[in-house]
C-alpha positions, 0 to 999 in steps of 0.5 A: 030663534034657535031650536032645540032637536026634540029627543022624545024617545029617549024618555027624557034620559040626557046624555049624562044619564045615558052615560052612566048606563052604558058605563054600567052595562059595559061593566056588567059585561066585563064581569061576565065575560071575566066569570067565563074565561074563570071557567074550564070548558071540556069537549069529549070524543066518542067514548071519552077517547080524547078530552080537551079543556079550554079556558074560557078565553079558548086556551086550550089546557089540556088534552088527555088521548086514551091508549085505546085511541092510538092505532098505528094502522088507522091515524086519521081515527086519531086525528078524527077523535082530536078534531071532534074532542076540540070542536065540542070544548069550543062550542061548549064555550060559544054557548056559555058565552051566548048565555051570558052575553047574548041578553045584552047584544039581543036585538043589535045584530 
C-alpha cells in the first residue's frame, strides 16, 4: 500500500489553490512596486541647499544646488551638501519600499 504524505498543515489547501495564491500575491506585489517607481522621492540638505529627486527605481531626475552652496574656497561643503541630499532621497525610497512591500516579506527574513 502506497501512502500518501499527510500535508495537514497546510489546511487542506492543494497545490492548485496554493498556485493561484502565490500568482495573486505576486501580482499584488507587481502593483505595488510599480505605484512606487510612479512616485518622486526628494532628499534635501541642510537648509535646502541641495535637492535631489529620484524615481522611485533610484533614478536620480534632478538635483538643483543653490548659489549659496557654492564656495570656491570650501568644496567639500558642497560635496557634503550632495552626498546628505542623495542619501536622504534614497532612504525616503527605502522606507516607501518597506512600506508597501515589507507586509508581504514579513517574517521570511
Amino acid at each position: 500500500m502506497s501512502r500518501r504524505p499527510n500535508f495537514g498543515g497546510m489546511g487542506g489547501m492543494n497545490m492548485q489553490q496554493m498556485m493561484k495564491q502565490a500568482k495573486k500575491l505576486q501580482a499584488q506585489m507587481a502593483q505595488e512596486q510599480e505605484n512606487i517607481t510612479a512616485q518622486e522621492f526628494t532628499g534635501k540638505s541642510a537648509d535646502d541647499l541641495v535637492v535631489a529627486t529620484f524615481t522611485g527605481d533610484r533614478k536620480l531626475k534632478d538635483i538643483k544646488i543653490d548659489k549659496e552652496a557654492i564656495d570656491p574656497d570650501d568644496p567639500d561643503m558642497l560635496q557634503d551638501l550632495v552626498i546628505d541630499a542623495v542619501n536622504k532621497g534614497l532612504s525616503q525610497i527605502d522606507e516607501a519600499t518597506q512600506a508597501s512591500l515589507g507586509k508581504y516579506t514579513k517574517g521570511l527574513m
